[in-house]
TILO-805905 format. One record per residue: x, y, z of N, C-alpha, C, O in turn; residue number from 1. Coordinates in steps of 0.1 Angstrom, whole numbers, plus 2048, in hexadecimal, padded with zeros to 3 digits. Atoms other than C-alpha are relative to their C-alpha. Example, Ala and Ser with C-alpha at 12.3 -4.5 7.8 and 13.67 -1.06 7.14 Angstrom:
2
<rec n_c1="809" n_c2="7F4" n_c3="800" ca_c1="87B" ca_c2="7D3" ca_c3="84E" c_c1="809" c_c2="80C" c_c3="800" o_c1="813" o_c2="80C" o_c3="807" resi="1"/>
<rec n_c1="7F7" n_c2="7F5" n_c3="800" ca_c1="889" ca_c2="7F5" ca_c3="847" c_c1="7F8" c_c2="80B" c_c3="808" o_c1="7FD" o_c2="816" o_c3="809" resi="2"/>
***
This chain:
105
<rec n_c1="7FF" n_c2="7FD" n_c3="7F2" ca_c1="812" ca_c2="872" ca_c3="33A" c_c1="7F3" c_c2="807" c_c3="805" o_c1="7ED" o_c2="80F" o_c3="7FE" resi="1"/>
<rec n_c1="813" n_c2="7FA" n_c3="7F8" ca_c1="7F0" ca_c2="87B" ca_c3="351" c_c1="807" c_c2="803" c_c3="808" o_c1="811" o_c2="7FD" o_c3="80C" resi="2"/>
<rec n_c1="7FF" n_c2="7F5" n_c3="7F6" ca_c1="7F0" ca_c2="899" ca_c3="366" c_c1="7F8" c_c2="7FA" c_c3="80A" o_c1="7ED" o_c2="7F6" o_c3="807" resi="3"/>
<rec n_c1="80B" n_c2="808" n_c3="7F3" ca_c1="7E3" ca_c2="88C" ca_c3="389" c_c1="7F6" c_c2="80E" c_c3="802" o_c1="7F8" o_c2="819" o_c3="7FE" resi="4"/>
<rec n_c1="80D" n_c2="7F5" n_c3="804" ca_c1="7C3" ca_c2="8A0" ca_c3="38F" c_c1="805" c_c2="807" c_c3="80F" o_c1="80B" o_c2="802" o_c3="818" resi="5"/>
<rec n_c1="805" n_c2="7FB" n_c3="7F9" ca_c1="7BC" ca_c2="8BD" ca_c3="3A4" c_c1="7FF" c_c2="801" c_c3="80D" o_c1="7F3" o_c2="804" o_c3="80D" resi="6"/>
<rec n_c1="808" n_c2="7FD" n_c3="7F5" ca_c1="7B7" ca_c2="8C0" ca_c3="3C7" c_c1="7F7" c_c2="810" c_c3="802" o_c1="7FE" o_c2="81A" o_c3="805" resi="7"/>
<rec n_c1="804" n_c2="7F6" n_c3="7FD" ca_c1="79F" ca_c2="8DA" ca_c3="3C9" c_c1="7F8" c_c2="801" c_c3="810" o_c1="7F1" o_c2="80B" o_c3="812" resi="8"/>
<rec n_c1="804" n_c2="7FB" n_c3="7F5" ca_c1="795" ca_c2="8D6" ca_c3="3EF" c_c1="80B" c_c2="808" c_c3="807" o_c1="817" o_c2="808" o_c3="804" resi="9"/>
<rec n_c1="800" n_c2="7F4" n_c3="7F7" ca_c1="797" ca_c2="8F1" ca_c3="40A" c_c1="80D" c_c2="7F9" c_c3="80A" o_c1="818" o_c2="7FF" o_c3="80C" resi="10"/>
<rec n_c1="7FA" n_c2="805" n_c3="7F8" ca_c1="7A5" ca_c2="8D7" ca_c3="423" c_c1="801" c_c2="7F5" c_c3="800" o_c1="7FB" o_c2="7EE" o_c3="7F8" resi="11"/>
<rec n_c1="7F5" n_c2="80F" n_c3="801" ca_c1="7B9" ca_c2="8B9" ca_c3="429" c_c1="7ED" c_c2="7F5" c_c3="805" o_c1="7E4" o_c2="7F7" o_c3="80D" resi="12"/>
<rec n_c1="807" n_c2="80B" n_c3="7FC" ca_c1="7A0" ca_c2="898" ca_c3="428" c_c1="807" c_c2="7F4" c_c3="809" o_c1="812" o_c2="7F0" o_c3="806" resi="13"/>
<rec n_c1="7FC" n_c2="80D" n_c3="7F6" ca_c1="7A6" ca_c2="87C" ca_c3="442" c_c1="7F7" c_c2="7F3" c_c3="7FC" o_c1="7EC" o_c2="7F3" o_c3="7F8" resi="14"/>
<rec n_c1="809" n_c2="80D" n_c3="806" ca_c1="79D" ca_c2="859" ca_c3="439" c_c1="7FE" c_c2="7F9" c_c3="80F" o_c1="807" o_c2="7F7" o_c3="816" resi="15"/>
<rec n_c1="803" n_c2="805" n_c3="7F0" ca_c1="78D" ca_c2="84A" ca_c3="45B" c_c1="7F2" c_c2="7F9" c_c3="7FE" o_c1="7E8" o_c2="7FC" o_c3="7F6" resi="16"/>
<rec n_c1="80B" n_c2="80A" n_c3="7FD" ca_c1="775" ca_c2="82F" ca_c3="465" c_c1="7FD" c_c2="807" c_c3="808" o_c1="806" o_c2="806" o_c3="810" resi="17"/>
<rec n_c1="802" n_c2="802" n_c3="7F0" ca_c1="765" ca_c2="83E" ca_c3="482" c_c1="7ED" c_c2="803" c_c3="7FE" o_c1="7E7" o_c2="808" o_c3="7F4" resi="18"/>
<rec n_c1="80D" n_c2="7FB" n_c3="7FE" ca_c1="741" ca_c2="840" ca_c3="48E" c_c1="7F8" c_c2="809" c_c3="803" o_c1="7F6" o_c2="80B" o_c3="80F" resi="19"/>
<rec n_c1="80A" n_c2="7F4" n_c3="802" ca_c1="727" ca_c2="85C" ca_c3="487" c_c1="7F4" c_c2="7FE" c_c3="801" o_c1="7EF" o_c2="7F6" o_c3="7F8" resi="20"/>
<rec n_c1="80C" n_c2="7FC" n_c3="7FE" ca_c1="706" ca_c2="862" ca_c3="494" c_c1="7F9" c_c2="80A" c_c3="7F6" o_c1="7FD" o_c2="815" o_c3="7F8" resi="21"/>
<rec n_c1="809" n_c2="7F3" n_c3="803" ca_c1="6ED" ca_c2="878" ca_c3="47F" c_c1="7F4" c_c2="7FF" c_c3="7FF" o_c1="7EF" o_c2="7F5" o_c3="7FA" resi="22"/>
<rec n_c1="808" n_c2="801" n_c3="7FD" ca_c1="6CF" ca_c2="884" ca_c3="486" c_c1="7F6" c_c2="809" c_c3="7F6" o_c1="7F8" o_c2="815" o_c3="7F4" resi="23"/>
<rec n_c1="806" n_c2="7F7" n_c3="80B" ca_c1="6B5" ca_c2="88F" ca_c3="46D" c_c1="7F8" c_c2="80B" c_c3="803" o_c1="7EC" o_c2="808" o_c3="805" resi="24"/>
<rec n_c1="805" n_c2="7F3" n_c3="7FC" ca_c1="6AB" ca_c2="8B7" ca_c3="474" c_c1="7ED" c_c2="7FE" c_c3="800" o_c1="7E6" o_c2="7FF" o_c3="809" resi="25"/>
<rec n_c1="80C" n_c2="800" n_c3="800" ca_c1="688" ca_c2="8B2" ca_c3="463" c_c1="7FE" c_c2="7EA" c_c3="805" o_c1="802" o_c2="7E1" o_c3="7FD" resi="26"/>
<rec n_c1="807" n_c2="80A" n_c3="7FA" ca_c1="677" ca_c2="88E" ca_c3="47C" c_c1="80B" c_c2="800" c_c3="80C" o_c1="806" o_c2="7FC" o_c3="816" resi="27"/>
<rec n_c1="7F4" n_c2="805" n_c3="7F3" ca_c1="69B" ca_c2="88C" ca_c3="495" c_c1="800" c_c2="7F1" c_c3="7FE" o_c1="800" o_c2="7EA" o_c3="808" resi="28"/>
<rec n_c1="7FC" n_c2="80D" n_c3="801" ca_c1="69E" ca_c2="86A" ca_c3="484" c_c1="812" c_c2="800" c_c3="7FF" o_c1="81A" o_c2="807" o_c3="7F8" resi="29"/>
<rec n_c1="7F3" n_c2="802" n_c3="801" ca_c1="6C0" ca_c2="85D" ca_c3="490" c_c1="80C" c_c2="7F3" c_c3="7F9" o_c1="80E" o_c2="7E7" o_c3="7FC" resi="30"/>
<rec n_c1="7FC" n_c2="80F" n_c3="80C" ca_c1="6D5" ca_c2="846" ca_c3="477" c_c1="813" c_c2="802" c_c3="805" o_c1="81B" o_c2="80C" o_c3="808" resi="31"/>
<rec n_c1="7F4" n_c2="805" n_c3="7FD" ca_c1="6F6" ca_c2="836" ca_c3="47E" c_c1="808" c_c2="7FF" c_c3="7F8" o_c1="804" o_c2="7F8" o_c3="7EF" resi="32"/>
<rec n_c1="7FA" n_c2="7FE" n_c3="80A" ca_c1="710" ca_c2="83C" ca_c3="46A" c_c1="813" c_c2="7F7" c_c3="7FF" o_c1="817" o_c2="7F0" o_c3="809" resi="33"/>
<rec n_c1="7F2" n_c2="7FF" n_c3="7FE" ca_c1="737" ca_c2="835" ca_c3="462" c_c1="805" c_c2="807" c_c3="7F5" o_c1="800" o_c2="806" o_c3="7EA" resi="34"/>
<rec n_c1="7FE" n_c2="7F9" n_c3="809" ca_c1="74E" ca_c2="84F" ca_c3="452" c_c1="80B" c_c2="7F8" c_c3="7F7" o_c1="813" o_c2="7F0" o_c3="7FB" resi="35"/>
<rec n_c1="7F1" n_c2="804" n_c3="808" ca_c1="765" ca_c2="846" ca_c3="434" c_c1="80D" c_c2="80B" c_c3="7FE" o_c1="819" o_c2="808" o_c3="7FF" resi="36"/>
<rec n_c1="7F7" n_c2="7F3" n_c3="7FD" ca_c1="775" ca_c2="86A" ca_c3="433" c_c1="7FD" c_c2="808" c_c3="809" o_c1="7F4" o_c2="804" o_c3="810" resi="37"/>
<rec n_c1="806" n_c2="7F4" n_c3="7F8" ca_c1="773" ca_c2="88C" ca_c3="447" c_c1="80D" c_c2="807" c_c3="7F9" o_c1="818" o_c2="803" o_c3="7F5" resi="38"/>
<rec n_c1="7F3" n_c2="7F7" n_c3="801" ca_c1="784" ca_c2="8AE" ca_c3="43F" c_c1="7F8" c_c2="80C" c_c3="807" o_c1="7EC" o_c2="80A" o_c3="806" resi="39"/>
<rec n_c1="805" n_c2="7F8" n_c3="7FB" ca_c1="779" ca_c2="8CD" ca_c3="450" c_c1="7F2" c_c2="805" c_c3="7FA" o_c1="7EA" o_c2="80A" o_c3="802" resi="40"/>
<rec n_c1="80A" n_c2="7FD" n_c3="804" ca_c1="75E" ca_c2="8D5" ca_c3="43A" c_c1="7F2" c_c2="7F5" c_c3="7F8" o_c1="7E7" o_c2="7F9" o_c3="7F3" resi="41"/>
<rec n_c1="804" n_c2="80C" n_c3="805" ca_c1="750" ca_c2="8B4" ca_c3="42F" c_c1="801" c_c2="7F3" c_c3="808" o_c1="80B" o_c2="7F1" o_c3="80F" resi="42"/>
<rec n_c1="7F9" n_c2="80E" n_c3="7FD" ca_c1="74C" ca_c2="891" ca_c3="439" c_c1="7F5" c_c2="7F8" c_c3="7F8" o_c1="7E9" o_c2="7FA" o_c3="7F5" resi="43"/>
<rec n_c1="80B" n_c2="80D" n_c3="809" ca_c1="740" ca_c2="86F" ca_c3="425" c_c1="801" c_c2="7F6" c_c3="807" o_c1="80C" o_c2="7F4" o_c3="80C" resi="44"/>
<rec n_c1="804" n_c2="805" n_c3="7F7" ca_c1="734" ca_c2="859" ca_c3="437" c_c1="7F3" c_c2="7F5" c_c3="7F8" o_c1="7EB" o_c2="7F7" o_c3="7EE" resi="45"/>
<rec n_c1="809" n_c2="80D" n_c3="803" ca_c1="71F" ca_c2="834" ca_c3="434" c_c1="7F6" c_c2="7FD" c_c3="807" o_c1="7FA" o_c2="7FC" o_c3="813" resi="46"/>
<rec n_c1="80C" n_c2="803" n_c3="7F3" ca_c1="6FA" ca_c2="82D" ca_c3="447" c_c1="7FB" c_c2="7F5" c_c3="7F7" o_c1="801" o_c2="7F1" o_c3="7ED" resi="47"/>
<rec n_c1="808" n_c2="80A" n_c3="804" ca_c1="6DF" ca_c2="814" ca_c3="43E" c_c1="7F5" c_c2="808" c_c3="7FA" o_c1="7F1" o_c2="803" o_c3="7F0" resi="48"/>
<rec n_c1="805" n_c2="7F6" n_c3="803" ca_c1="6C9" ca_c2="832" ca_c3="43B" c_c1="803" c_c2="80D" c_c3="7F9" o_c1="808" o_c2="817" o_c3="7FD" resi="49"/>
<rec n_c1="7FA" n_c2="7EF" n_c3="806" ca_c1="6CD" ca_c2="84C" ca_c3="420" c_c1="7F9" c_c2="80D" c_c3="801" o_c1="7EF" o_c2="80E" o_c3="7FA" resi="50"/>
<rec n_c1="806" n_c2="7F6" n_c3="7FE" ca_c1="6C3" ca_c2="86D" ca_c3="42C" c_c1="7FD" c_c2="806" c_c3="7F3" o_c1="805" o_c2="802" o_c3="7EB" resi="51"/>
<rec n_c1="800" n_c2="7FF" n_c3="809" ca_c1="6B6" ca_c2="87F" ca_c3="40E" c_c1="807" c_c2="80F" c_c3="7F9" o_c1="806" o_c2="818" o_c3="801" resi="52"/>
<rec n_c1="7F6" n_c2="7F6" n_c3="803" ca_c1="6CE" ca_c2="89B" ca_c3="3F6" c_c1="7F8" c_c2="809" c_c3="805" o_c1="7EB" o_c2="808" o_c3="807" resi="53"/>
<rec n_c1="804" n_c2="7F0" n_c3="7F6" ca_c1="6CB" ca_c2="8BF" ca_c3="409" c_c1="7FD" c_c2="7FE" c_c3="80A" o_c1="7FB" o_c2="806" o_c3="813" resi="54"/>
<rec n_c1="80A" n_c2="7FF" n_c3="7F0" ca_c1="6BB" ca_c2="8B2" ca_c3="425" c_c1="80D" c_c2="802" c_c3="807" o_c1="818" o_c2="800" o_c3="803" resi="55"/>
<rec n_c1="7F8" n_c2="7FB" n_c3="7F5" ca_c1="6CB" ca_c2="8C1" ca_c3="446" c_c1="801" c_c2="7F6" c_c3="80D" o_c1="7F7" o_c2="7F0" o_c3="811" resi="56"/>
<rec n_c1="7FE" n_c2="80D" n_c3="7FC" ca_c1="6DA" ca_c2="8A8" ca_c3="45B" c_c1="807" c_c2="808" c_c3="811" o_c1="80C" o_c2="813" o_c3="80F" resi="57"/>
<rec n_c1="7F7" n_c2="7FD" n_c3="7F7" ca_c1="6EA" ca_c2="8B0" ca_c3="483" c_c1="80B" c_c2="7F1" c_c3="7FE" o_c1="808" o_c2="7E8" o_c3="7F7" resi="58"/>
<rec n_c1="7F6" n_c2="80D" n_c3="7FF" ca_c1="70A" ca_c2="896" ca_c3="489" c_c1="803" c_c2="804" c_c3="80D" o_c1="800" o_c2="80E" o_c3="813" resi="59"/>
<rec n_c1="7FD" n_c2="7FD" n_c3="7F3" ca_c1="71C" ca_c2="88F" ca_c3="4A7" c_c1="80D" c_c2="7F6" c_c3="7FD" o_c1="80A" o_c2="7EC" o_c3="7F6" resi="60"/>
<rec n_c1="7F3" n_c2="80A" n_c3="803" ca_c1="740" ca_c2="87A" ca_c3="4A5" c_c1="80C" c_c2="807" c_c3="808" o_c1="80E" o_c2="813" o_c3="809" resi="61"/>
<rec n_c1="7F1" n_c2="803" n_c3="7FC" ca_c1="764" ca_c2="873" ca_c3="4B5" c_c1="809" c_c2="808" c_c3="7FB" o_c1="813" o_c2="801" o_c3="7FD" resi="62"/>
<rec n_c1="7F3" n_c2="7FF" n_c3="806" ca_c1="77E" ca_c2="884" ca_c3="4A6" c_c1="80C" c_c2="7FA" c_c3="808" o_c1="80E" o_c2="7FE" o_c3="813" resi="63"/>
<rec n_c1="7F4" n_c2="800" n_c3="7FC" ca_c1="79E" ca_c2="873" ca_c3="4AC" c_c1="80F" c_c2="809" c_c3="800" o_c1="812" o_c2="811" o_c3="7F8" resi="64"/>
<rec n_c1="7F6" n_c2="7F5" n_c3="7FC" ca_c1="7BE" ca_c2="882" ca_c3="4BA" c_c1="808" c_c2="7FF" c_c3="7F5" o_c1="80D" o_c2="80A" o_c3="7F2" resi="65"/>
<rec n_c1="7F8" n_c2="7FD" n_c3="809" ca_c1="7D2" ca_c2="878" ca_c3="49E" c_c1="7FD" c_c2="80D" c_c3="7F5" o_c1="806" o_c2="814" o_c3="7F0" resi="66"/>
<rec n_c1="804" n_c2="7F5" n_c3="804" ca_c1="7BB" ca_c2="890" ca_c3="48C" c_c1="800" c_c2="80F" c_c3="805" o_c1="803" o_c2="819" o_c3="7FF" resi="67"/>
<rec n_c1="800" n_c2="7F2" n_c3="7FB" ca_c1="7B5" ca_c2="8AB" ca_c3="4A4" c_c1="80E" c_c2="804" c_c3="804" o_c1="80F" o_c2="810" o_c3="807" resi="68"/>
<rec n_c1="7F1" n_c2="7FC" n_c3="801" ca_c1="7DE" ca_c2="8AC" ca_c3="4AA" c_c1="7FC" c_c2="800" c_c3="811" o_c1="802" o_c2="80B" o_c3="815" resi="69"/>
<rec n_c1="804" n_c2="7FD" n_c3="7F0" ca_c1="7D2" ca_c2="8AB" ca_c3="4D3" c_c1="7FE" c_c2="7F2" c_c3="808" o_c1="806" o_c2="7EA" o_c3="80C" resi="70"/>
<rec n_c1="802" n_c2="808" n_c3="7FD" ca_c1="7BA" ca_c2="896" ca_c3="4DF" c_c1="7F3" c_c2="7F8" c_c3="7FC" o_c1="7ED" o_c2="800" o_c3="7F5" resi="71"/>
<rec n_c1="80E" n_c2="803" n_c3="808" ca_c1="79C" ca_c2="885" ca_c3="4D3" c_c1="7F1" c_c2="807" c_c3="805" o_c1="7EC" o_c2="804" o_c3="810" resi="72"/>
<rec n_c1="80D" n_c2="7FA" n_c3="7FF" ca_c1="77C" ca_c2="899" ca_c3="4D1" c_c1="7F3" c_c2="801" c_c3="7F9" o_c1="7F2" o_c2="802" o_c3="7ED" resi="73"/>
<rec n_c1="80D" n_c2="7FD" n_c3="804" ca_c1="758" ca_c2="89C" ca_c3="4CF" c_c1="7FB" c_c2="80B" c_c3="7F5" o_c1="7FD" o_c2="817" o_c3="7F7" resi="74"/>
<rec n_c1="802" n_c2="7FA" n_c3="806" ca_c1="74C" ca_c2="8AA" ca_c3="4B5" c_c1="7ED" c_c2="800" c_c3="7F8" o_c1="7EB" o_c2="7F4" o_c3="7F4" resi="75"/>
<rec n_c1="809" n_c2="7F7" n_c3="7F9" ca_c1="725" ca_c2="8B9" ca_c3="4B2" c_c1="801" c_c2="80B" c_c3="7F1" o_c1="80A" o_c2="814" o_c3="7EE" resi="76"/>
<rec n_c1="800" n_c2="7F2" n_c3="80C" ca_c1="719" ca_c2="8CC" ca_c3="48E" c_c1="7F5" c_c2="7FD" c_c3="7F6" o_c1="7ED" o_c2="7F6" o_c3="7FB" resi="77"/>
<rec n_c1="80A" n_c2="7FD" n_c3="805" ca_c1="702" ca_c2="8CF" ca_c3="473" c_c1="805" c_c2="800" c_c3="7F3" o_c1="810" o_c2="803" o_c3="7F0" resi="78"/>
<rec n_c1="7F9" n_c2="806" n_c3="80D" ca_c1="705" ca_c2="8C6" ca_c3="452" c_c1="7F2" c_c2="803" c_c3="7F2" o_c1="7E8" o_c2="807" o_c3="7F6" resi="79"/>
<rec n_c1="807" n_c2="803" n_c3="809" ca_c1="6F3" ca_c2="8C2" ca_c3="42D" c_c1="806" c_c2="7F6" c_c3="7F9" o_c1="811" o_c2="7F6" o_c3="7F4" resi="80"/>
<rec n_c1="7FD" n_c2="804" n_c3="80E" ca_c1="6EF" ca_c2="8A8" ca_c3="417" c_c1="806" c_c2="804" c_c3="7F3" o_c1="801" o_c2="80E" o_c3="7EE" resi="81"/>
<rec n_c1="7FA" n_c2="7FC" n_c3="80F" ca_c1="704" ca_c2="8AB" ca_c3="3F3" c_c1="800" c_c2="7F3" c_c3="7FA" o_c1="805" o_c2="7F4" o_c3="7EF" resi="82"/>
<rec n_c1="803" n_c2="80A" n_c3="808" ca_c1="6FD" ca_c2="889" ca_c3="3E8" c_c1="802" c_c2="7F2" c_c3="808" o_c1="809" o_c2="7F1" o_c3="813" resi="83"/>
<rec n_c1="806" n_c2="80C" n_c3="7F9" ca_c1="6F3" ca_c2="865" ca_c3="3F1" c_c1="804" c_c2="7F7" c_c3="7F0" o_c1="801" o_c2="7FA" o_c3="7E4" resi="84"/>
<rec n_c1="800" n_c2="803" n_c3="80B" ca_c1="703" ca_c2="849" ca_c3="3DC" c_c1="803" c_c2="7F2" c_c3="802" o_c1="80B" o_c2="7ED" o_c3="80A" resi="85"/>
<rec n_c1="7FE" n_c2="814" n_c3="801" ca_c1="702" ca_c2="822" ca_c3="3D6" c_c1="80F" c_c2="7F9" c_c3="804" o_c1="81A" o_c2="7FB" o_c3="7FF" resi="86"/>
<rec n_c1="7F4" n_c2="805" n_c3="803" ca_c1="71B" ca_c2="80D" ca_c3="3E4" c_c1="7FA" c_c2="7F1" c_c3="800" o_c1="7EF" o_c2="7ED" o_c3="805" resi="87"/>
<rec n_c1="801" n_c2="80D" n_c3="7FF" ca_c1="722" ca_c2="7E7" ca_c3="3DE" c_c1="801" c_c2="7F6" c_c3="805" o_c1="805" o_c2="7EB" o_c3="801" resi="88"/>
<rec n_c1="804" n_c2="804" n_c3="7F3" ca_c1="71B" ca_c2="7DC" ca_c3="3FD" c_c1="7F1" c_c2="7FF" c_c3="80A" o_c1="7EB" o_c2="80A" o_c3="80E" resi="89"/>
<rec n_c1="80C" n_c2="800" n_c3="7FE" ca_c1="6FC" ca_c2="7CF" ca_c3="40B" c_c1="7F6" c_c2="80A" c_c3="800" o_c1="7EF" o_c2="80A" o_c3="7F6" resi="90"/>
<rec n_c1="80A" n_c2="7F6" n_c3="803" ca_c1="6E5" ca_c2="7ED" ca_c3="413" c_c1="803" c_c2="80A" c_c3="801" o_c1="7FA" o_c2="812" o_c3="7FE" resi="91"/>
<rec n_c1="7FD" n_c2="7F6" n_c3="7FE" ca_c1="6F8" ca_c2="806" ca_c3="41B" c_c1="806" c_c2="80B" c_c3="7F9" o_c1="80D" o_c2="809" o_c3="7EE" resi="92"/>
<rec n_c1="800" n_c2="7F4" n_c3="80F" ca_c1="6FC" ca_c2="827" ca_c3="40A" c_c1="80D" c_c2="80C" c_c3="803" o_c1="810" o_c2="80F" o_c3="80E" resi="93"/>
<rec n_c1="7F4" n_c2="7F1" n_c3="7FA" ca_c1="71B" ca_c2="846" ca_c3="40A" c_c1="7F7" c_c2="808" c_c3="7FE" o_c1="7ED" o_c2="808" o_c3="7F8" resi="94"/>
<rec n_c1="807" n_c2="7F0" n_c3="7FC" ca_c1="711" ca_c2="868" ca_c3="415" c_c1="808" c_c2="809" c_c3="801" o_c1="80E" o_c2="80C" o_c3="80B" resi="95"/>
<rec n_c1="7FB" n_c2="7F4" n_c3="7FC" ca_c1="720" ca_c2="885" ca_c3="40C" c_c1="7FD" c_c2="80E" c_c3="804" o_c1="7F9" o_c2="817" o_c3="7FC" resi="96"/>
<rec n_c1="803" n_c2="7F7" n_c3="7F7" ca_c1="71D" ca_c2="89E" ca_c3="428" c_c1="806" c_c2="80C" c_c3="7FE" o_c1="812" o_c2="80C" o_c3="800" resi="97"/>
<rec n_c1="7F6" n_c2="7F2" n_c3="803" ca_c1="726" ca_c2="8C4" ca_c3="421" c_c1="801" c_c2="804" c_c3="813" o_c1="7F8" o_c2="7FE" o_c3="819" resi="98"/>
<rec n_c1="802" n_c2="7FD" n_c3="7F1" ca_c1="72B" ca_c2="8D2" ca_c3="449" c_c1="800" c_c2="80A" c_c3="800" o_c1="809" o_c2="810" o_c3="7FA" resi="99"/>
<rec n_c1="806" n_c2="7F3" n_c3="7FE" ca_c1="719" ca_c2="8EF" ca_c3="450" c_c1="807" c_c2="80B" c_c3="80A" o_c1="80B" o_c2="817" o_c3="807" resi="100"/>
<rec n_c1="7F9" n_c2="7FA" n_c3="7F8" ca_c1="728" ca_c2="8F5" ca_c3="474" c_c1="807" c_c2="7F5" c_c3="804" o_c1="809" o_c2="7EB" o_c3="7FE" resi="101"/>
<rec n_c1="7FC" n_c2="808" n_c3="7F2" ca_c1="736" ca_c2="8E5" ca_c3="492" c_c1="80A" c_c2="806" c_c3="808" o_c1="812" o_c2="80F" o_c3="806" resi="102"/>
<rec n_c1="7FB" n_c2="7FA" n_c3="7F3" ca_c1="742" ca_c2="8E8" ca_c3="4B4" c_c1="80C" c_c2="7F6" c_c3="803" o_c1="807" o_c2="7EB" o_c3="801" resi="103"/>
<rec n_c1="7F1" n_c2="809" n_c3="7F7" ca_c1="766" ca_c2="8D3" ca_c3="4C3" c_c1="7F7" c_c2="7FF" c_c3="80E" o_c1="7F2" o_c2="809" o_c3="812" resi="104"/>
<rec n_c1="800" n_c2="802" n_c3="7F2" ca_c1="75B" ca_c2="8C6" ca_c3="4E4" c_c1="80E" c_c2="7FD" c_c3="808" o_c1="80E" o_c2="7FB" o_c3="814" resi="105"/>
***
């Protein structure tokens, strides 16, 4: 019999397609994104461009209402790289984002 593993996060993850903007702190290069998860302190997320580990990233994205329990909102924050990783799909790469801040609009 296997023990199912661990949750050791903080906060509940959401599985969502939606689209994210981020903008890179060192040039303001801006790369297009789509997220695969979000949870309050995190999000992973797919571009064509992999920003590189640690680098500091601004974002800017939708939250939907099903998430925010309201209505759907802007959301506006700042983030770090925690790792950049291959997927098997043409060129595009996952990115996992630690989130620094952010603001609800």
């Amino acid at each position: 019999m296997t023990t199912p593993p661990i949750e050791r996060r903080a906060f509940q993850r959401f599985a969502h397609q939606l689209p994210i903007v981020i903008t890179t702190v060192e040039g303001g290069t801006q790369l297009q994104g789509v997220t695969r998860d979000i949870s309050r302190t995190g999000v992973f997320f797919y571009t064509d461009a992999p920003p590189p580990v640690q680098s500091a990233l601004g974002f800017r994205m939708i939250m939907p209402a099903e998430i925010m329990l309201d209505q759907d909102r802007r959301v506006v924050g700042k983030g770090t790289v925690l790792r950049v990783e291959a997927t098997d799909s043409s060129r595009r790469v996952g990115v996992a984002m630690r989130v620094d801040s952010d603001i609800l609009r």
